[in-house]
Backbone as numpy.savetxt, mean C-alpha at the origin, in Angstrom:
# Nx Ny Nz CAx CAy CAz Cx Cy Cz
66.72 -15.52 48.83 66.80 -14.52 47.84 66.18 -15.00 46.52
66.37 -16.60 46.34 65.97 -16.48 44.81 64.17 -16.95 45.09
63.79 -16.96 46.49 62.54 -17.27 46.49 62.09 -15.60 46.24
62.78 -14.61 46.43 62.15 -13.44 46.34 62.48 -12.88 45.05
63.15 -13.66 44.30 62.96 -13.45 42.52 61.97 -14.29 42.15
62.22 -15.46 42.68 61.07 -15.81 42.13 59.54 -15.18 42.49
59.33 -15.13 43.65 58.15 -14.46 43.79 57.94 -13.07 42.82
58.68 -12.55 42.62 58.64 -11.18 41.90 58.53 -11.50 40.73
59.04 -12.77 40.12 58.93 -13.08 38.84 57.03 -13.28 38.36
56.69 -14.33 39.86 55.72 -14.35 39.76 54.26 -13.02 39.83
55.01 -12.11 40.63 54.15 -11.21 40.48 54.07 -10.39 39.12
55.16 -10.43 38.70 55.32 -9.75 37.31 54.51 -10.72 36.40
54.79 -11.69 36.52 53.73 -12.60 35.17 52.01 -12.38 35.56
52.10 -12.53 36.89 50.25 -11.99 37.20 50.01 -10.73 36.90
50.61 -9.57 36.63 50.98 -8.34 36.19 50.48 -8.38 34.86
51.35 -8.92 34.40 51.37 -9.04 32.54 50.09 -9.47 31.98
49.72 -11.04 32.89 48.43 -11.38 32.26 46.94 -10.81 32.97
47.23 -9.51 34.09 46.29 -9.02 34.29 45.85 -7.73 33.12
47.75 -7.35 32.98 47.65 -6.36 31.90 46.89 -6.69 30.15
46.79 -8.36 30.12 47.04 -8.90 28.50 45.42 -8.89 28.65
44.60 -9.69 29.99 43.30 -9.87 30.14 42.72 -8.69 30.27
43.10 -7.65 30.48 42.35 -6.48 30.62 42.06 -5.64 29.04
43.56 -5.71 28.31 43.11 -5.51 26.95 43.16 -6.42 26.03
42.66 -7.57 26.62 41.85 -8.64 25.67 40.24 -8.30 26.03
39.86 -8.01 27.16 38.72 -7.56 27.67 38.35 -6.13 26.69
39.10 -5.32 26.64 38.57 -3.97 26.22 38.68 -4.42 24.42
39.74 -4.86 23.98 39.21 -5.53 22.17 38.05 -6.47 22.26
37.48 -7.17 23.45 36.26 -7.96 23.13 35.27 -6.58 23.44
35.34 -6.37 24.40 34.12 -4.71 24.36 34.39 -4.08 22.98
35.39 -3.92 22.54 35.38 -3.22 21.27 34.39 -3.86 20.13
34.65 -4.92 20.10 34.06 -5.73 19.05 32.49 -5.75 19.30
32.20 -5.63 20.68 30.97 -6.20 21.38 30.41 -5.01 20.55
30.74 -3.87 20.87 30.25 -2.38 20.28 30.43 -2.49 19.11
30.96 -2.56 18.43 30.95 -2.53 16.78 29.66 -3.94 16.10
29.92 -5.02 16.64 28.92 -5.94 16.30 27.42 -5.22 16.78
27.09 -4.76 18.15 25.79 -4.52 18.28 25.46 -2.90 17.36
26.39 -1.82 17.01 26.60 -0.81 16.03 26.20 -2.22 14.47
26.71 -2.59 13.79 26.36 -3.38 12.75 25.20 -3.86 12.94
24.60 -4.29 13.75 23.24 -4.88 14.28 22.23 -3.76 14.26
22.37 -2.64 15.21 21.27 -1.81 14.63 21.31 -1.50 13.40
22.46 -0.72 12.67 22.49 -0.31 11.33 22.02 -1.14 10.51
22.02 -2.71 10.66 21.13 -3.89 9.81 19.76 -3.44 9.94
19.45 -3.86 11.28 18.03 -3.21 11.85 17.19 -1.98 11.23
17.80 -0.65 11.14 17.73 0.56 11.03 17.17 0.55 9.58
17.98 0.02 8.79 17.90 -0.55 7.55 17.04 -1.30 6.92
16.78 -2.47 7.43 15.42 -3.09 7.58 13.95 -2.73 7.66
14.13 -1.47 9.03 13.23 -1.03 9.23 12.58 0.07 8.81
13.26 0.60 7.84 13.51 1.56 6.55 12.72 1.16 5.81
13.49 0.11 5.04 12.41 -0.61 4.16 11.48 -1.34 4.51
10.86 -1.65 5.45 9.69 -2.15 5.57 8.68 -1.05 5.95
9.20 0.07 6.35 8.15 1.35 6.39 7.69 1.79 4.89
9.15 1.56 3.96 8.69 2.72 2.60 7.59 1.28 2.14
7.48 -0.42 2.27 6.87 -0.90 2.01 5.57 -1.15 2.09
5.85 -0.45 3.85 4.23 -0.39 4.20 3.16 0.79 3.55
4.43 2.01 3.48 3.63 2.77 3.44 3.31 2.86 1.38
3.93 2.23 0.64 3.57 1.75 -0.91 2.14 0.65 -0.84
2.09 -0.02 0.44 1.02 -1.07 -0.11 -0.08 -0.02 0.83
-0.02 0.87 1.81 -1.15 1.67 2.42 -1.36 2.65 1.25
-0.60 3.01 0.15 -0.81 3.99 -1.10 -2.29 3.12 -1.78
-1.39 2.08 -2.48 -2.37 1.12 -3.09 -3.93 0.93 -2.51
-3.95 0.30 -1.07 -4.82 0.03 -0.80 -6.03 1.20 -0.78
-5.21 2.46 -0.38 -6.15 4.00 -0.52 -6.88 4.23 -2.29
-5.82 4.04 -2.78 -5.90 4.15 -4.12 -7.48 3.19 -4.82
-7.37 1.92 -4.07 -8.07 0.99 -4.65 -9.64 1.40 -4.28
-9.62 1.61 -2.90 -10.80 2.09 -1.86 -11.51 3.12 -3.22
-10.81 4.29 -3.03 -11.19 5.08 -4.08 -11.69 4.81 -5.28
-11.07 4.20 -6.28 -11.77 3.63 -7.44 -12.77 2.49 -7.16
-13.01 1.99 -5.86 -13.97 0.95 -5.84 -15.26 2.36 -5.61
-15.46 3.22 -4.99 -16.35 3.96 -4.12 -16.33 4.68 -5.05
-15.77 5.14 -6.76 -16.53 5.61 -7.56 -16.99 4.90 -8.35
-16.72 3.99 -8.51 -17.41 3.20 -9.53 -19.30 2.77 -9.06
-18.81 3.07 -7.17 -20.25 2.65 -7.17 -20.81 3.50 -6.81
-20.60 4.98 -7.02 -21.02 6.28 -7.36 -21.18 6.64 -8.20
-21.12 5.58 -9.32 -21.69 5.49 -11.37 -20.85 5.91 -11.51
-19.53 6.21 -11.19 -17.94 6.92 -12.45 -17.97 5.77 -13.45
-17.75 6.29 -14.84 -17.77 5.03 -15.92 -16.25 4.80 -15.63
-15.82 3.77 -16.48 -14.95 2.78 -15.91 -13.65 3.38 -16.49
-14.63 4.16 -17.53 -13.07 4.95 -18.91 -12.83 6.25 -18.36
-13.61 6.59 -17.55 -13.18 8.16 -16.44 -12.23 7.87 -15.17
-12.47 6.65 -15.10 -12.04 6.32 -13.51 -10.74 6.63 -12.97
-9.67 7.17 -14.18 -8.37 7.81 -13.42 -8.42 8.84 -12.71
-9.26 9.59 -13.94 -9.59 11.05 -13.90 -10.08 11.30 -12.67
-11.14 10.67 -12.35 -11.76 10.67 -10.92 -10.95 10.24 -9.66
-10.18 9.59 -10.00 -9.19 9.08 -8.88 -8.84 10.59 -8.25
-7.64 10.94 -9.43 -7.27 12.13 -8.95 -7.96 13.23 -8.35
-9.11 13.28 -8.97 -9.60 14.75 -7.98 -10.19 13.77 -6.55
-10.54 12.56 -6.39 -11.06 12.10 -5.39 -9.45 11.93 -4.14
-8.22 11.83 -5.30 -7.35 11.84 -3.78 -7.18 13.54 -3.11
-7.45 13.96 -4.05 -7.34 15.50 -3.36 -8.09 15.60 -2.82
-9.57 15.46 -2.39 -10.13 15.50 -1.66 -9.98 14.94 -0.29
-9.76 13.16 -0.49 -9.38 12.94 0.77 -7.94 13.46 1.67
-7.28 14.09 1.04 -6.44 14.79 1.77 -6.79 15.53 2.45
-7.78 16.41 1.81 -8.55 17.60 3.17 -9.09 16.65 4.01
-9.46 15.49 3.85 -9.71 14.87 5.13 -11.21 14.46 5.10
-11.49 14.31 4.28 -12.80 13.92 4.08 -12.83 11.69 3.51
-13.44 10.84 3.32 -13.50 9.58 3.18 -13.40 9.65 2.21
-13.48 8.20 1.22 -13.22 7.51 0.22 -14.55 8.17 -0.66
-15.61 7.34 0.45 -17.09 7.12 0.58 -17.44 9.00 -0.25
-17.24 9.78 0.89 -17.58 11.14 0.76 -16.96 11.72 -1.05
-15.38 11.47 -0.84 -14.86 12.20 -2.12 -15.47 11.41 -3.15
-16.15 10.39 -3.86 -16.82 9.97 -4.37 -18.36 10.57 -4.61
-18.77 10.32 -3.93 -20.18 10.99 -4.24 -20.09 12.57 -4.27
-18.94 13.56 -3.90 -19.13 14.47 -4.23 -18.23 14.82 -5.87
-17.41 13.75 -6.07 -17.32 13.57 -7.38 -18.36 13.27 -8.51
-19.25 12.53 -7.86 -19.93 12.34 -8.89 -21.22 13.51 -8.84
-22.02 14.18 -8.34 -22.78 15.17 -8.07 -21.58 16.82 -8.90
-20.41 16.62 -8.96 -19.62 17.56 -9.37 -19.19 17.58 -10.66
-19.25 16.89 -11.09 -18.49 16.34 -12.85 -19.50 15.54 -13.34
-20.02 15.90 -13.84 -21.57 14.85 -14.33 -21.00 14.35 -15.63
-20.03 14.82 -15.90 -19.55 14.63 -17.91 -18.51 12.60 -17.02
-18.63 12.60 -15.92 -17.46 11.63 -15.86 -18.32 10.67 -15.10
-19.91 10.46 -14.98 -20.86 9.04 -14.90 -20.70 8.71 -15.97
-21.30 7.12 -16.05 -21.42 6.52 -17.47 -23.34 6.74 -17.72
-22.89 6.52 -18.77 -24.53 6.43 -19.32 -25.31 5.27 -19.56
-26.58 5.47 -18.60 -27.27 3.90 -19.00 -28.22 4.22 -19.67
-28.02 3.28 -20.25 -28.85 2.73 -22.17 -29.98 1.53 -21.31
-30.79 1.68 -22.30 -31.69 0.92 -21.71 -31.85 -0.24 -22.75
-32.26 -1.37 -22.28 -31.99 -2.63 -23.23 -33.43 -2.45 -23.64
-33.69 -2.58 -25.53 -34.90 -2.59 -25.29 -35.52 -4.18 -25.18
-37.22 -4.10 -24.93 -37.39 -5.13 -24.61 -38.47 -5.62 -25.61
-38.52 -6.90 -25.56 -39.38 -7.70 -26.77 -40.28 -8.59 -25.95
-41.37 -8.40 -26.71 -42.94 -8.96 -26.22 -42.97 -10.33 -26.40
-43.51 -11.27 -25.77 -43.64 -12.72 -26.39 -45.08 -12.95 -26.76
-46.26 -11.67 -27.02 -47.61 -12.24 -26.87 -48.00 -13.16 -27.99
-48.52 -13.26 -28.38 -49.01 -14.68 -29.47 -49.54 -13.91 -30.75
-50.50 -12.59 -30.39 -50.84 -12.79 -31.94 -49.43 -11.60 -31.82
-48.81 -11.42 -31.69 -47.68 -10.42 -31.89 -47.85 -8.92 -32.59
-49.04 -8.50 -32.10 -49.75 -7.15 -31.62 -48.91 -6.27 -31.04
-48.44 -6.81 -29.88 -47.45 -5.82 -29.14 -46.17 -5.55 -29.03
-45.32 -6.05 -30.03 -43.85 -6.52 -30.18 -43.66 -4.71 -31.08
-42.87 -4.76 -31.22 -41.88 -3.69 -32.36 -42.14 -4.04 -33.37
-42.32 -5.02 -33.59 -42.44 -5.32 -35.35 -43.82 -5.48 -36.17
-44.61 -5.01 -34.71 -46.49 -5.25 -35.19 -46.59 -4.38 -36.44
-45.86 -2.55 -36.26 -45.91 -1.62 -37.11 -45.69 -2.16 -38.75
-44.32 -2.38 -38.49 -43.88 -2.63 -40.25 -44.65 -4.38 -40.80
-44.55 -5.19 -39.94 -45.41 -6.27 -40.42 -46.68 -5.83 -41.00
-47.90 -4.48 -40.38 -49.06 -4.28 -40.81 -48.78 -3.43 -41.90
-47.55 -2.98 -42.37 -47.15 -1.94 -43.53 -47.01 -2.55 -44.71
-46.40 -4.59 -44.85 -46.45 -5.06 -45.68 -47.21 -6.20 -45.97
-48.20 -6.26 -44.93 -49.54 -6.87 -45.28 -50.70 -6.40 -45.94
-50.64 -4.91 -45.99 -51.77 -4.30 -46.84 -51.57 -4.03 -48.36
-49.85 -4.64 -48.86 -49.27 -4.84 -49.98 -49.48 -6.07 -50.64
């Protein structure tokens, strides 16, 4: 008889710690789920900001394209915002850097710069042909 308490005792304790391991099992799944939940939401997060980052330095780099491709479409250097802007509207319809540029500049002629021409000075000897032949022969006949 007391082998059949004891046995029962024993089945009851394999009972208990099947019952204790099973919800020690389901609080480690719990946790398992909440840690890999915290893990994406890190992730999610991360990957958030490295999109709004990418897509701030793909702004810039558009931005830059543009003011490089008018400048070498003659935009003077003191227009060059001005031109930005109508050149990003353009590439939005979908046209290049390259393109909204040169049709900026063929479109707004007030926003090229102006080239001046350097003048230039003669080195000949009897100095006949220089700029200053005129007024030198104006105060030699004085």
């Amino acid at each position: 008889m007391q082998s059949d308490i004891t046995e029962n005792n024993k089945t009851a304790d394999n009972e208990k710690q099947n019952v204790i391991s099973e919800s020690t099992a389901g609080a480690e799944q719990k946790q398992n789920a909440e840690q890999k939940s915290e893990q994406k939401t890190e992730q999610e997060s991360a990957n958030t900001a490295d999109l709004k980052r990418i897509e701030e330095l793909s702004e810039k780099l558009s931005d830059t394209e543009i003011r490089l491709q008018l400048l070498l479409a003659g935009i003077a250097k003191e227009k060059l915002s001005e031109g930005a802007e109508l050149a990003r509207g353009i590439c939005k319809a979908g046209k290049t850097p390259e393109e909204a540029a040169r049709e900026i500049a063929e479109a707004y002629p007030h926003l090229r710069s102006v080239r001046r021409e350097v003048p230039k000075f003669s080195t000949s000897g009897s100095g006949e042909g220089d700029g200053f032949a005129a007024i030198r022969s104006i105060f030699a006949k004085r």
